[in-house]
N, C-alpha and C positions, 0 to 999 in steps of 0.2 A: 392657115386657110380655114375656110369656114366648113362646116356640115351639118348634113340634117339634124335639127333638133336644136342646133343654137339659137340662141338670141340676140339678137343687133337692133341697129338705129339704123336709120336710112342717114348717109348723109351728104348731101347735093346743093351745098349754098348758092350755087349760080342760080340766078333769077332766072338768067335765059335758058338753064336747061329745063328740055322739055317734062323732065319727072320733077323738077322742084317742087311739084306741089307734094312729093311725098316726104322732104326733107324735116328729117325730124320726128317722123314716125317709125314705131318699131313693131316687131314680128319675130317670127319664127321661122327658119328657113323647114322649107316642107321637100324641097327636092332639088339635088344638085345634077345639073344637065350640062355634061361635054358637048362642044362644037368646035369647030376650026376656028375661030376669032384667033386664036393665038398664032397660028402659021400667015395671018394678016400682019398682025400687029406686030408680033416678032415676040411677044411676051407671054410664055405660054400657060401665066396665072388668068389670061385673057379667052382660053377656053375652058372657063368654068360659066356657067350661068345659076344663078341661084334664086330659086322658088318661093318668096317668102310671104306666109301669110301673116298680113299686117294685123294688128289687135282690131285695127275698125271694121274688121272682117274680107276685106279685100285681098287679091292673092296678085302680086306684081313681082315682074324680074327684074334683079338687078347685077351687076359686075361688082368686082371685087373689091373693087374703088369707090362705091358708093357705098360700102357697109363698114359699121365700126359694132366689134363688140359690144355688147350690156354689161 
């Protein structure tokens, strides 16, 4: 799993998802944030939320299914 200070790729090929437009940009994860997602989902990698500030200078969250190591 991931943590602060790594670096990844965003990656989200669906068109129709609504963050596609970040697919393929990479960052730096700046802060890992627990919530419940995971006692929804049933998957408890699904309460992690991760902080990552993208190189174009933008700061956007993503699940752990949308990032792939550098």
């Amino acid at each position: 799993m991931f943590e602060k200070g790594d670096r990844v790729r965003v990656d989200i090929p669906d068109r129709d998802d609504p963050d596609f437009q970040y697919h393929r940009e990479q960052g730096e994860i700046e802060k890992v944030i627990e919530d419940a997602a995971g006692q929804e989902t049933g998957d408890e990698r699904d309460s992690r939320l991760f902080r990552v500030e993208l190189d174009s200078g933008e700061t956007q969250d993503f699940r752990w299914r949308d990032l792939r190591p550098i």
